[in-house]
N, C-alpha and C positions, 0 to 999 in steps of 0.2 A: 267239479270242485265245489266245495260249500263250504261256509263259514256258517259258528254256532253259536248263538252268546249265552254262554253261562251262568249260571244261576250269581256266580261272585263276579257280573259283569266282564269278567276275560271271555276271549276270544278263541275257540278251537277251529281248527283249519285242518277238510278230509277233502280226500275222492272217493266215488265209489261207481260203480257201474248202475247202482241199480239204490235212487238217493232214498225213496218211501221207507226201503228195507233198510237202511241206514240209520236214517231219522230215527226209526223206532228201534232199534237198537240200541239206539243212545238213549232214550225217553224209557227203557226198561231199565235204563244203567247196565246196557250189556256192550257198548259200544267202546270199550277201556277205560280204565282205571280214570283217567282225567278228567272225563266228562263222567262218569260215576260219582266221583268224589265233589261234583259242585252243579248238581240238580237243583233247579228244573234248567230246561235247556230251549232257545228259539234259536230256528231257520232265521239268520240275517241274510245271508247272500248265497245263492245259485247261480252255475256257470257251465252250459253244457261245451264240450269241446267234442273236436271229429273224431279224437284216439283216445286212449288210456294213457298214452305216452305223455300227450299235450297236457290231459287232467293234472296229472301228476306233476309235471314241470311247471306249471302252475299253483298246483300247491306247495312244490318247496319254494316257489320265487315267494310264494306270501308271507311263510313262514317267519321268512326273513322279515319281514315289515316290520313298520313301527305301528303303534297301537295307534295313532294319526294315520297313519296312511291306511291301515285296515279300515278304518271309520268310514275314508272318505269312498272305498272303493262300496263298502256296504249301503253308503249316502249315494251312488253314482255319481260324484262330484269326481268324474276323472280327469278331466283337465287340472286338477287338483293335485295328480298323484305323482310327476316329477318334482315339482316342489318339495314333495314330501321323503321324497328319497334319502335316507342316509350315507353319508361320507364318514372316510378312517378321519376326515380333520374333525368333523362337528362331533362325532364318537369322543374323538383325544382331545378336545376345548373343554 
């Protein structure tokens, strides 16, 4: 699982089996459209997991995040990262 910071500062969040070939992927603009459209692109965070199952579970739990909590997990400030969790209340406040 890795996260990418793009060129307009957001966040792109993948897995892949095999990360080199990925990277560059993205860094040719061949990696989809979203990271295409907002080159250059930096490795923030890498995360090997034992399955593909895991990588992936992983990346949709991220997706979900807040652009705080992505920060911190890319800072290693995890102790940080239930705090940062969102709720349906602080959403609908």
């Amino acid at each position: 699982m890795y996260i990418l910071e793009c060129g307009d500062g957001s966040y792109y969040v993948g897995s892949t089996s095999d990360l080199d070939a990925r990277i560059d992927q993205h860094l040719m603009g061949k990696g989809g459209k979203y990271t295409a459209e907002r080159l250059p692109l930096q490795l923030a965070f890498a995360q090997e997991f034992e399955t593909v199952d895991e990588a992936w579970a992983m990346e949709r739990r991220v997706h979900g995040w807040s652009r705080a909590k992505k920060r911190a997990l890319i800072d290693g400030r995890f102790k940080d990262l239930p705090d940062l969790a969102r709720s349906r209340s602080d959403e609908e406040s």
